[in-house]
C-alpha positions as CSV (number, residue, x, y, z in Angstrom):
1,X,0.0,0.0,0.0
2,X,1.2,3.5,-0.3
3,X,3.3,5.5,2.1
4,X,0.9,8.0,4.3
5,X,1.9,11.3,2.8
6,X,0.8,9.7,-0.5
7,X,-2.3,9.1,0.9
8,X,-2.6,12.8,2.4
9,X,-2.1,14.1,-0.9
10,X,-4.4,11.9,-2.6
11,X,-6.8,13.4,0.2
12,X,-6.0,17.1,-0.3
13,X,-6.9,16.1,-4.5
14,X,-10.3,14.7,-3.2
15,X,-11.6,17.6,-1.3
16,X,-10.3,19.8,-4.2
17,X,-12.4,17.3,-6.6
18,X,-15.7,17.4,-4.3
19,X,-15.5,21.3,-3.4
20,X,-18.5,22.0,-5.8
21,X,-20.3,19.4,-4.2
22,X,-19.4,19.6,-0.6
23,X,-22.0,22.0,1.1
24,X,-24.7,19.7,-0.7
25,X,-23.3,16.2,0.5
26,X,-21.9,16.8,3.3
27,X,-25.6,18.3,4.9
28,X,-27.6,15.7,4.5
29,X,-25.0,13.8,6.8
30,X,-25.1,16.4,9.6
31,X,-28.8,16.9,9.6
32,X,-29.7,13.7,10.5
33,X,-27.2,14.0,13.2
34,X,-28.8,17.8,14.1
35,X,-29.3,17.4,17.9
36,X,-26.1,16.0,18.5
37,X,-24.1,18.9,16.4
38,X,-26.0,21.5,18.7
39,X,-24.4,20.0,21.4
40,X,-21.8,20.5,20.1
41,X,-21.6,24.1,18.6
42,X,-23.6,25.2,22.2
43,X,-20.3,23.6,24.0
44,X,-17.9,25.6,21.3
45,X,-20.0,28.4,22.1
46,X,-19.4,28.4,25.9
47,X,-15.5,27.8,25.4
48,X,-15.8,31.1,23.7
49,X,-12.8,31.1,21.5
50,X,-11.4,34.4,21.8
51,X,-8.6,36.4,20.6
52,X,-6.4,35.4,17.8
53,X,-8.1,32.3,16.2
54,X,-7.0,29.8,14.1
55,X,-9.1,27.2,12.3
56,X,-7.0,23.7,10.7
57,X,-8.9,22.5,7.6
58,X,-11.9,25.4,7.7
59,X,-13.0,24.1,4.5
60,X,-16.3,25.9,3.1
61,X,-16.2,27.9,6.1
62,X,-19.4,26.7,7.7
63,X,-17.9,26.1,11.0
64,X,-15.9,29.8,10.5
65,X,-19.2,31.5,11.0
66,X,-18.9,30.6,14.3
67,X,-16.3,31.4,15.3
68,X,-16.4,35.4,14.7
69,X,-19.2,36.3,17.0
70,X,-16.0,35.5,19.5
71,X,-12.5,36.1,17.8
72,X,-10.8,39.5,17.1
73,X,-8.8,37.8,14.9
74,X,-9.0,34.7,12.8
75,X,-6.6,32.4,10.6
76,X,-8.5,30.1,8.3
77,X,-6.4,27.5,7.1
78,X,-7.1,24.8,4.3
79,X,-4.9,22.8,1.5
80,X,-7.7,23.3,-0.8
81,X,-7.9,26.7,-2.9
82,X,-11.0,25.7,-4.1
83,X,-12.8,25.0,-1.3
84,X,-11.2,28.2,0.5
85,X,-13.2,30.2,-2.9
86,X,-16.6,29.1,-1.1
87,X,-15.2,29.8,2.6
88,X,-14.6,33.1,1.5
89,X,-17.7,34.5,-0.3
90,X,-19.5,32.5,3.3
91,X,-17.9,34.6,5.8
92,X,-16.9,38.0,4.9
93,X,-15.3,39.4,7.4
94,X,-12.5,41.3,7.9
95,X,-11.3,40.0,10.5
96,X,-11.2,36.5,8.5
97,X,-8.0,35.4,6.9
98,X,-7.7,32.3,4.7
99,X,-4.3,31.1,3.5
100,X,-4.1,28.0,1.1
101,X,-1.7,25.7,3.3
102,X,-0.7,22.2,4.3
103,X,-1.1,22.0,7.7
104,X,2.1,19.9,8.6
105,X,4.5,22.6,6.5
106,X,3.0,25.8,7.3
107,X,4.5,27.8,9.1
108,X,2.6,30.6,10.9
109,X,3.5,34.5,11.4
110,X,2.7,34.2,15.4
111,X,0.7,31.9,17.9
112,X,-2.5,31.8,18.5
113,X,-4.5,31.9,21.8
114,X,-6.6,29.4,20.5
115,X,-6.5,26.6,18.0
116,X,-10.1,25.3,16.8
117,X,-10.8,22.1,14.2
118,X,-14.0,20.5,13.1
119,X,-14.4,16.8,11.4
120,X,-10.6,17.3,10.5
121,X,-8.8,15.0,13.6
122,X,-10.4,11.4,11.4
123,X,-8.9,13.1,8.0
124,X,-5.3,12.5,10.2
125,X,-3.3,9.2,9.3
126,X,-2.2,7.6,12.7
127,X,1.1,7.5,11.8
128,X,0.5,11.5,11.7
129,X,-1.3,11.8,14.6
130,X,1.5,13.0,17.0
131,X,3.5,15.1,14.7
132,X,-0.4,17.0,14.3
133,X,-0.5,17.3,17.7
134,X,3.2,18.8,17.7
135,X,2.1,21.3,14.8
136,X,-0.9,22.7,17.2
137,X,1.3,23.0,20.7
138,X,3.5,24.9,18.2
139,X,0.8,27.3,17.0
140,X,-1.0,27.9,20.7
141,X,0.6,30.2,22.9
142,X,1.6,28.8,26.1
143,X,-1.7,29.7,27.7
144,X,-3.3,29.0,24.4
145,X,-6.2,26.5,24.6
146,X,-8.2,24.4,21.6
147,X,-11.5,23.0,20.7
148,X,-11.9,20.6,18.2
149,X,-15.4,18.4,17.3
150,X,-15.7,15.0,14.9
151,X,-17.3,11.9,14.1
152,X,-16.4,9.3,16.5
153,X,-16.9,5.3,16.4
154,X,-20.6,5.3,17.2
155,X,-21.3,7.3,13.6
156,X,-24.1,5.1,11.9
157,X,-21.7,5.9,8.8
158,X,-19.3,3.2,7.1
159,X,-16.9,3.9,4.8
160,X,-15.2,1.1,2.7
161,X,-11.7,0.9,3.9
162,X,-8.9,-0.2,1.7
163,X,-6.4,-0.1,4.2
164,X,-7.7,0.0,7.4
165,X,-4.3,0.2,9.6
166,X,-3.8,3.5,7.7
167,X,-7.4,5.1,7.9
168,X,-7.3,4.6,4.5
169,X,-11.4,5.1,2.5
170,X,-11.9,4.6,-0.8
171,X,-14.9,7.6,-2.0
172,X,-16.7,8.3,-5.2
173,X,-18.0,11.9,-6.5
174,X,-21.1,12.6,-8.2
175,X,-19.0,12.4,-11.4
176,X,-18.6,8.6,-10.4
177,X,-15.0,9.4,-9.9
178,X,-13.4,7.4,-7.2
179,X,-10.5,9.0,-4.8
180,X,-8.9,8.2,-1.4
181,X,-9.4,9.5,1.8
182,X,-8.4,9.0,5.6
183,X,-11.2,8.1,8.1
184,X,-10.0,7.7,11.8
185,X,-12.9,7.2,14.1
186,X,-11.9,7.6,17.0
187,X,-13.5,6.5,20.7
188,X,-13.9,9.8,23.1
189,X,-12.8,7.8,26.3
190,X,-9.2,6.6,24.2
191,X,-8.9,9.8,22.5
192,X,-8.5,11.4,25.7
193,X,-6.3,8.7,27.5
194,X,-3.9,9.2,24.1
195,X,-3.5,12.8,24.2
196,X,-3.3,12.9,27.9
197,X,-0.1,10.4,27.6
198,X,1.1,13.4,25.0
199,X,1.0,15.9,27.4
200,X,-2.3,17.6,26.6
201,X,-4.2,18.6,29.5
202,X,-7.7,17.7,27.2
203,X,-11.3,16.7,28.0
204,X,-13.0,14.8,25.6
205,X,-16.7,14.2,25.1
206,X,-19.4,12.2,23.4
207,X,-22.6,12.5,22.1
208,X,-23.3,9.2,20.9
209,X,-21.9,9.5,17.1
210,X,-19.5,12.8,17.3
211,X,-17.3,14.0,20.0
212,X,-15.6,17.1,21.2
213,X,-13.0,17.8,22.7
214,X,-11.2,21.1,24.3
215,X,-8.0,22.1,26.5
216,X,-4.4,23.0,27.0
217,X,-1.1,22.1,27.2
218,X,0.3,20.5,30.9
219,X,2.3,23.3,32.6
220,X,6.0,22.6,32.6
């Protein structure tokens, strides 16, 4: 099987491929899911992220939009420019930047006091899963603190894995086009035993099929 950067960039040319399509796919999903993603937007909400923002893997921006009600400044980051053309025309605000980037090379102009995420921590290969976590304690500030929200194991959702060690799903587009992605569902309870062992001072929660999560770094 391939190595898992190949696999990341096959990801990064799938969500460029569905962009068009996203908004109207992806919906359907989360709306039959509704009550559970008000629990979690309502526990984003309360962890008010504030000050400089910045958002991994923003996508169309429909999570952005919550996010400025709070920030004074945010950082919307995604490898897809075409997806990044909808997250802008969605939010415009000019306190909103978007820069095309890969997450894992990207290199920022300052921290942030807090580091948000949404449905991106299952797009992460496990043998990146660390070195992701090393990438956001470089980007907080050392009070800085982060909220994050996904699909977990109890998602009534299967994809077709074609390497499951990996995270590794096979999808198809409208067009019938078939691409690759990463799918990592992870259990709230391990998730926070794993990041915990890292160092990350990190509660995470579940609602049944998605989780959150939110926290800081342990103090030296």
């Amino acid at each position: 099987m391939g190595k898992a950067a190949d696999w990341v960039e096959h990801q990064v040319e799938y969500y460029r491929r569905r962009a068009a399509e996203y908004d109207a796919t992806m919906r359907p999903a989360v709306d039959a899911l509704k009550e559970q993603e008000a629990v979690l937007l309502a526990a984003l909400r309360e962890f008010e992220p504030r000050g400089r923002v910045l958002e991994i893997a923003c996508g169309t921006g429909f999570y952005t939009r919550e996010l400025v009600p709070f920030a004074d400044a945010i950082t919307a980051v995604d490898a897809s420019p075409e997806v990044l053309a909808i997250a802008r025309s969605r939010v415009a605000d000019e306190r909103v930047r978007f820069v095309v980037a890969d997450v894992f090379t990207w290199e920022p102009d300052g921290q942030y006091d807090a580091v948000f995420f949404s449905f991106w921590l299952s797009h992460v290969p496990p043998s990146h899963f660390e070195r992701f976590w090393d990438r956001v304690a470089l980007f907080l500030r050392p009070a800085g603190r982060v909220f994050f929200m996904d699909e977990g194991r109890g998602t009534p959702w299967r994809d077709e894995y074609v390497d499951e060690a990996a995270g590794v799903v096979r999808r198809e587009l409208q067009d019938g086009s078939e691409h690759f992605a990463i799918k990592v569902l992870w259990d709230a309870a391990e998730l926070e035993r794993r990041l915990r062992s890292m160092g990350w001072n990190i509660q995470v929660k579940g609602t049944g099929a998605l989780y959150w999560g939110h926290g800081g770094r342990n103090s030296a």
